[in-house]
N, C-alpha and C positions, 0 to 999 in steps of 0.2 A: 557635173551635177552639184557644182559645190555652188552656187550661186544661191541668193537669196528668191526665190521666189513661190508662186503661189502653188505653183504646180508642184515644185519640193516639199512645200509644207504639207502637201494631203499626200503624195507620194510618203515623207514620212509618218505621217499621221495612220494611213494603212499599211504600211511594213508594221509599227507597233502593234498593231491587231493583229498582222498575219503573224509575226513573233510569237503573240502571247496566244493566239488558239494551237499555234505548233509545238510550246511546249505544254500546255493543256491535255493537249492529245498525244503527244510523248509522258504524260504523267497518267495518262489513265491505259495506255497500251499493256494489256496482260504479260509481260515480262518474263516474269516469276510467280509461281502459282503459294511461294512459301513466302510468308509474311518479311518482311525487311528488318532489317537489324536495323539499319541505318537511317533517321532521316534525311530528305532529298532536299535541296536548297530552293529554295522560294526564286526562281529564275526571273518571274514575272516582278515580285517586287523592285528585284535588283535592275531590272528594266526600268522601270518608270521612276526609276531612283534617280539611274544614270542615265534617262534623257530629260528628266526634269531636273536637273542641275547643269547638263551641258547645254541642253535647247528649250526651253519651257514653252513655248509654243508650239513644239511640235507634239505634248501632251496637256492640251485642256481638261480640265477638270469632270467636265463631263464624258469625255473620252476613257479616264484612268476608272471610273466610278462604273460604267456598263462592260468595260473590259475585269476589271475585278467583281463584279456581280456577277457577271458571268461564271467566273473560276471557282466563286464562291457555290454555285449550283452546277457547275460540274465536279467538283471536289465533294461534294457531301456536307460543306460547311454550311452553320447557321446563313441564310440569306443577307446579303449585305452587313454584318458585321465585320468581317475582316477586309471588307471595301469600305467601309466607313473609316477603321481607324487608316487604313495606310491610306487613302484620302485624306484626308486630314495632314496626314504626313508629309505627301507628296507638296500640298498646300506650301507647307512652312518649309521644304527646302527649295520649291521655286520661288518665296520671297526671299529666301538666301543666297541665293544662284549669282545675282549681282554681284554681291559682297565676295564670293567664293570663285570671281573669275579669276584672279592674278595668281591664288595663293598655288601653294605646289599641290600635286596630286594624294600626298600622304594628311594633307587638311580633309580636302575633299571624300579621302576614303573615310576619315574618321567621323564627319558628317555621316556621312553614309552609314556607317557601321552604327553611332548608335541610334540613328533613324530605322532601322531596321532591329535592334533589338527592343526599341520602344514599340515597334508594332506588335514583335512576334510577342512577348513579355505580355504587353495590355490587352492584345489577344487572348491568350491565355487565360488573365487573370478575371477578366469580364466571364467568361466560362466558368469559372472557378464560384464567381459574385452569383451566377445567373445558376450556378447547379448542374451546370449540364457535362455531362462524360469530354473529358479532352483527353490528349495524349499526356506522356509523362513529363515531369520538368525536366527529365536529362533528354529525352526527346527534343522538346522545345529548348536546348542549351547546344542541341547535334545542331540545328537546322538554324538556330543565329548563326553560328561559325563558321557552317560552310556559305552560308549565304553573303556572311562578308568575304570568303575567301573567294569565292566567283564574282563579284561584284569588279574586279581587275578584268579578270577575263571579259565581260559583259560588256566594259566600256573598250578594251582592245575589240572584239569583235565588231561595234558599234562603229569604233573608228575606223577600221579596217575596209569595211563591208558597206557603212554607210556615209562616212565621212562627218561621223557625228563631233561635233570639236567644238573646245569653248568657244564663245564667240572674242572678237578681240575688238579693244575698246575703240570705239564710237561705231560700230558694225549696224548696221540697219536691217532690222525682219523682212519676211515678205509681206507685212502687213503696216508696214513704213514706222515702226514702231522702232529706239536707240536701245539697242541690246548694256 
């Protein structure tokens, strides 16, 4: 299944959904009835993190955008703000993707990391602009951290499970496009 084709691309295109409503529905599952100490790491970002810098066709813009609208209305979050900024995000690290295929994995994590504190951060602070109740800063300081610290795991699993991998140079999409 490692071949480039059309049917791999929507293959991965719905694992990425089925991914992110499974951890959606592991984030709203009644667990604990006693409030968290801890926040939980943003899994779904670190998804579209890590397949938009290893595969960027296999998440279109409008795929990242109704899959975090969603999360943002099952989460209780403002509608589409927190799908806007990591859109936006996801945006400029698949114009980066190129540039970021040779380099080693500790480039690519640090992309990643502060792509992901730029969201959760602007997140934040837009809530802060607009007046409305968020969590605390140390909150929002728990859930950067772990979220880069799972961001390894996400891309091992990714590889593991789906054979997600840079592409290597002159490699051709299923859409006949030079990776």
């Amino acid at each position: 299944m490692t071949e480039n084709t059309v049917s791999r691309l929507w293959f991965m295109r719905t694992m990425f959904i089925l991914l992110s409503i499974g951890v959606i529905f592991l984030h709203l599952l009644p667990l604990s009835t006693l409030p968290g100490t801890l926040a939980a790491p943003d899994i779904i970002l670190a998804l579209a993190f890590c397949w938009a810098l290893r595969r960027p066709e296999f998440v279109p813009a409008l795929l990242i955008g109704l899959v975090m609208l969603f999360a943002d209305l099952m989460m209780s979050r403002p509608p589409g703000l927190f799908a806007a900024i990591a859109l936006v995000a996801v945006e400029m690290l698949k114009a980066r993707a190129s540039q970021l295929r040779n380099t080693p994995f500790s480039v690519e994590w640090i992309t990643a990391s502060m792509a992901i504190a730029a969201v959760i951060i602007g997140y934040r602070l837009i809530l802060m602009l607009l007046l409305v109740e968020s969590f605390a800063l140390s909150t929002a300081l728990v859930q950067i951290l772990f979220t880069i610290l799972i961001y390894p795991v996400v891309i091992g699993v990714s590889w593991v499970f789906f054979g997600l991998r840079k592409p290597t140079l002159g490699e051709i999409n299923a859409l006949g496009q030079r990776l």
